[in-house]
C-alpha positions as CSV (number, residue, x, y, z in Angstrom):
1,X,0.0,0.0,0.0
2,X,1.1,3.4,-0.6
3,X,0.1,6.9,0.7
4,X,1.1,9.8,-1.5
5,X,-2.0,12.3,0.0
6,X,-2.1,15.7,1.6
7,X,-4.2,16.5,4.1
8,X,-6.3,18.9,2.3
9,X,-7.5,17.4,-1.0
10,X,-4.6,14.2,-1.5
11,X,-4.3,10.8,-3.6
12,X,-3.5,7.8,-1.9
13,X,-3.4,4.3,-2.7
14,X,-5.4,1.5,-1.2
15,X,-4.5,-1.5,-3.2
16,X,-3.3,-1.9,-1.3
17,X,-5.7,-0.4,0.8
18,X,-7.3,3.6,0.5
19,X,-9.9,6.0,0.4
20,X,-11.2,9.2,0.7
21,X,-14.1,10.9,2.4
22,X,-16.7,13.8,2.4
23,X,-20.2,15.3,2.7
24,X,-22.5,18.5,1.8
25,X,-23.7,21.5,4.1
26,X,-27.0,21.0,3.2
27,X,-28.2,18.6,5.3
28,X,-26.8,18.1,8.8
29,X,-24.9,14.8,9.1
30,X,-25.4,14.2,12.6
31,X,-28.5,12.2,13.7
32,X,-31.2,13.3,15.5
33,X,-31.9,11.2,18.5
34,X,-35.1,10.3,17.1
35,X,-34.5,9.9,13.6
36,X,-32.5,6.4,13.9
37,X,-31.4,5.7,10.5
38,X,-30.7,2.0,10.0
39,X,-29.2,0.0,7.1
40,X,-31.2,-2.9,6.6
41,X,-33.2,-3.3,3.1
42,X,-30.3,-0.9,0.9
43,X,-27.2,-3.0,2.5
44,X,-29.6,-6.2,1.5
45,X,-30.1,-4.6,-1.6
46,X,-26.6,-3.9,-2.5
47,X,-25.4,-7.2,-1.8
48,X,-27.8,-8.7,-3.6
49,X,-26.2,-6.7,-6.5
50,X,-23.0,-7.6,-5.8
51,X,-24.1,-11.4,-5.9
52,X,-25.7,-11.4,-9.3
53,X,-23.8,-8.4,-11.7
54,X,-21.6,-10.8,-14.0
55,X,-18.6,-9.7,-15.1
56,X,-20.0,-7.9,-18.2
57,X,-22.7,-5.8,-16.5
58,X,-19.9,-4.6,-13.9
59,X,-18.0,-3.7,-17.2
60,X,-21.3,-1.8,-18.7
61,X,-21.4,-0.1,-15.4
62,X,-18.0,1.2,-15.2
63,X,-18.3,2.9,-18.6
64,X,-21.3,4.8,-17.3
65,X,-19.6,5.7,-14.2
66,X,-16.7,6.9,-16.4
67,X,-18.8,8.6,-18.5
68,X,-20.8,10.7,-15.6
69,X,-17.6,11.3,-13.9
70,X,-16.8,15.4,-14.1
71,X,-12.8,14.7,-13.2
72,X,-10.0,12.3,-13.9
73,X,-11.3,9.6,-11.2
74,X,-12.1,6.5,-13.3
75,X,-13.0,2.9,-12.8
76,X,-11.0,0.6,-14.3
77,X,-11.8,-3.1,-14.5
78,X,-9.5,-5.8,-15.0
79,X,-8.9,-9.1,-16.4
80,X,-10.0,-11.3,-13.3
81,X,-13.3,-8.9,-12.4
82,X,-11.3,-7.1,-10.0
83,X,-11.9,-2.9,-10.6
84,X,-10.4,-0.3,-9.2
85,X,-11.3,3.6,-8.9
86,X,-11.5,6.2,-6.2
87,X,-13.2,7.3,-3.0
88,X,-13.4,10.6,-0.9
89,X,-13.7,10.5,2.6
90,X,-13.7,13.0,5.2
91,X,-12.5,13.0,8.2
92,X,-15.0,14.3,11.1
93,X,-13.4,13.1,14.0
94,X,-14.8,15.2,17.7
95,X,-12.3,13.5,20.2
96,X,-8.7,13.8,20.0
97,X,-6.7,11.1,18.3
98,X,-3.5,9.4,19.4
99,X,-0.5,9.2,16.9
100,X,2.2,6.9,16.3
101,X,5.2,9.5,16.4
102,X,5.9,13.1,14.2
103,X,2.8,13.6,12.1
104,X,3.5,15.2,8.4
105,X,2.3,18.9,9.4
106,X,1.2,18.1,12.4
107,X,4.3,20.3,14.3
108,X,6.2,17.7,15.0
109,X,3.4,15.9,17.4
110,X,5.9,13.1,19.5
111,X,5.3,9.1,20.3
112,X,1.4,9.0,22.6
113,X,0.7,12.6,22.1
114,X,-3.0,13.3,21.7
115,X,-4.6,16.1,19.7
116,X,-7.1,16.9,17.4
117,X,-7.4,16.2,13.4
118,X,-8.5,19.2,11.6
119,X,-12.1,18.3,10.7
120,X,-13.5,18.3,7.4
121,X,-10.2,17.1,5.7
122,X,-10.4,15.1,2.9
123,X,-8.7,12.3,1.3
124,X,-9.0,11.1,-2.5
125,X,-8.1,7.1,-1.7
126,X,-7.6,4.7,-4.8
127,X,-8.8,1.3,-3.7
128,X,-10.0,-2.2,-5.4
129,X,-13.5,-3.5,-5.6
130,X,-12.4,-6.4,-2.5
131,X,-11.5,-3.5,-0.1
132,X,-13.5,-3.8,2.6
133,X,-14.7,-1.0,5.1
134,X,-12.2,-2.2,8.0
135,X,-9.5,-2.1,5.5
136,X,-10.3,1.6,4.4
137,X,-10.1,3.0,8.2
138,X,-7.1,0.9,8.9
139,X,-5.7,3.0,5.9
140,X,-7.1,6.4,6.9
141,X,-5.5,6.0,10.6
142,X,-2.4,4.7,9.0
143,X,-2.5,7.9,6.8
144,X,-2.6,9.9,9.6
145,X,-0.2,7.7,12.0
146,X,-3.0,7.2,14.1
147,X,-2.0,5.0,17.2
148,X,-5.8,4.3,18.0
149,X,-7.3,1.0,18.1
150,X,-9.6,0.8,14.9
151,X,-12.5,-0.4,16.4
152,X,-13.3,2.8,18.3
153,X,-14.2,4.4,14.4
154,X,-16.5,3.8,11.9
155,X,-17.5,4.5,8.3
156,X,-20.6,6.2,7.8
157,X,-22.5,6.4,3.9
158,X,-24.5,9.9,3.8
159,X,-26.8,9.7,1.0
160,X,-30.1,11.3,-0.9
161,X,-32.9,9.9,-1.8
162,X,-36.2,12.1,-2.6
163,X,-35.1,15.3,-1.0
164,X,-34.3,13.6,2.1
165,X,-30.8,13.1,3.3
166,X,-30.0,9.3,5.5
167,X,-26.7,9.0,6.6
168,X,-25.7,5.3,8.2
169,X,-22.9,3.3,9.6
170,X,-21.3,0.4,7.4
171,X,-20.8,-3.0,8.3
172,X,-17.1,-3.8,8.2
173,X,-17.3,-6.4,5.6
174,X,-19.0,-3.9,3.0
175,X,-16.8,-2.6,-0.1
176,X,-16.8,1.2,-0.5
177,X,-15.8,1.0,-3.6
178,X,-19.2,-1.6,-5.1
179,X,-21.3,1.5,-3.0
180,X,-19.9,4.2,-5.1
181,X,-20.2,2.2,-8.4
182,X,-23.9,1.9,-8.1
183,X,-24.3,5.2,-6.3
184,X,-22.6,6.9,-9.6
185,X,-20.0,9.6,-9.4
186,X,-22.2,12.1,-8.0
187,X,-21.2,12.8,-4.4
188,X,-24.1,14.7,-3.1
189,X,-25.7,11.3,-3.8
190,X,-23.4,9.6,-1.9
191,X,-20.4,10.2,0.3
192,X,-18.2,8.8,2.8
193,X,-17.9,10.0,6.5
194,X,-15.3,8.9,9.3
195,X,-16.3,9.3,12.4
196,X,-16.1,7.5,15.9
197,X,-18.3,5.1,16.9
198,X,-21.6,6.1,18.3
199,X,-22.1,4.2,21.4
200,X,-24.3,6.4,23.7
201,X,-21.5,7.5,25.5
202,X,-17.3,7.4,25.5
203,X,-16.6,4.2,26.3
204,X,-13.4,5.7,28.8
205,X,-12.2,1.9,29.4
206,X,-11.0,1.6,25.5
207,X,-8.3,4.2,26.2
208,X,-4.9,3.8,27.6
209,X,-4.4,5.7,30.7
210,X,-1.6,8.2,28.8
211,X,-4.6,8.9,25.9
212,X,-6.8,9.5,29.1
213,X,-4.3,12.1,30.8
214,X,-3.3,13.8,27.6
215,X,-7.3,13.9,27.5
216,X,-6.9,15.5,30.9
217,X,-4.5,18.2,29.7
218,X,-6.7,19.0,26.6
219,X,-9.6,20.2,28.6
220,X,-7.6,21.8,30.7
221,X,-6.1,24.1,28.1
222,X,-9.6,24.6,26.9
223,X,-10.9,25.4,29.8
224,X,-7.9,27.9,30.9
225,X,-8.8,29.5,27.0
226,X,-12.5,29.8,27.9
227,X,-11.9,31.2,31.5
228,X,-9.3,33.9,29.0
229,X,-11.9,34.5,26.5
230,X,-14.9,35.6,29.0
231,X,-12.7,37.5,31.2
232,X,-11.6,39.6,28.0
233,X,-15.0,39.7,26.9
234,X,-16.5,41.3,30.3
235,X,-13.5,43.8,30.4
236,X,-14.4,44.8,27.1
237,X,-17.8,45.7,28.4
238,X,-16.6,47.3,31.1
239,X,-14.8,49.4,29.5
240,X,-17.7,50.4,27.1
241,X,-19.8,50.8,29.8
242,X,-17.5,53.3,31.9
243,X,-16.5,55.2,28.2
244,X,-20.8,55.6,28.2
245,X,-21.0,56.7,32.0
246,X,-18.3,59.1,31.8
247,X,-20.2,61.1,28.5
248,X,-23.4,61.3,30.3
249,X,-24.0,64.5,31.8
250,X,-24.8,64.7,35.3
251,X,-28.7,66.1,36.0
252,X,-28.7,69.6,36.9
């Protein structure tokens, strides 16, 4: 596998193992807690699809995708029924993230030290129709040097149907790359989202105790910048009020 990405708008390979990620502003991606969205009949569906296409209507496919397709990312099938192509993914990650050791323009970050990924960053990923969806976030974290155990993320599909916007969580055996064949190029009709899992609550016990001090240390900084940014605030309208009191001219 090889990684030749940026973090802004990068390539990597996959085939090896890749991907990318991504959404729209239109629609909110986060859930609300009683609008469950669940995967059921379309991850039926597109198995069932991936069971009976022959080789010949994957091929038919891949020319329409190819011909829809607005930039250079085409699908290319090969001789055994294997195809390859590309997938965006972003990254929406709200915890901080553990890395390995110094982090390509990441200042340096050292061995265990916690912070947090820009969100919204997204990676162009080329990967193969037997990728699965383990494999792509194993890449991603990879791409990032992410020292975090795996299972604590998830890939989520966000797509449209009839004005309305689903998003849902993959199974880890699914293949991003089948999804966006059948979806078609267009990704406000579907796109990838990493995020962590969604368990209710932070499941503290999956964490090392050095990801749970540097944890510690991050919301203390935060805190210390909040306790900074009110202070300033209520001086500033001090000040404004005091600049008021002082024009005012006393009664007579």
């Amino acid at each position: 596998m090889t990684w030749n990405s940026t973090m802004s708008s990068g390539y990597s390979s996959l085939e090896e193992d890749s991907e990318e990620y991504f959404f729209t502003a239109r629609t909110s991606f986060f859930k609300k807690p009683l609008g469950k969205v669940t995967e059921s009949k379309d991850v039926e569906r597109e198995r069932k699809f991936r069971t009976e296409f022959s080789t010949e209507e994957i091929g038919l496919k891949i020319e329409q995708y190819n011909s829809q397709t607005r930039d250079l990312l085409k699908m290319t099938l090969g001789a055994t029924g294997v195809y390859t192509g590309f997938i965006k993914v972003q990254m929406d990650l709200r915890r901080p993230v553990t890395v390995k050791g110094a982090l390509k323009g990441g200042g340096g970050a050292k061995m265990g030290e916690a912070f947090y990924l820009p969100r919204g960053v997204t990676n162009t990923l080329h990967i193969s129709s037997t990728n699965t969806v383990r494999q792509v976030i194993v890449a991603l974290l990879n791409k990032f040097t992410v020292a975090d155990n795996p299972a604590k993320y998830a890939l989520y599909k966000r797509y449209r149907r009839e004005e309305q916007v689903y998003v849902c969580k993959l199974a880890d055996g699914e293949q991003p790359l089948f999804l966006r064949l059948v979806a078609g190029p267009d990704n406000d009709t579907l796109s990838f989202v990493l995020r962590e899992q969604q368990t209710g609550e932070v499941m503290w016990d999956a964490f090392s105790i050095p990801e749970l001090r540097n944890f510690l240390k991050i919301l203390d900084k935060e805190e210390e910048e909040q306790r900074v940014a009110v202070m300033r605030r209520y001086e500033s309208y001090r000040q404004r009020l005091q600049e008021v009191l002082s024009q005012v001219k006393a009664p007579s």
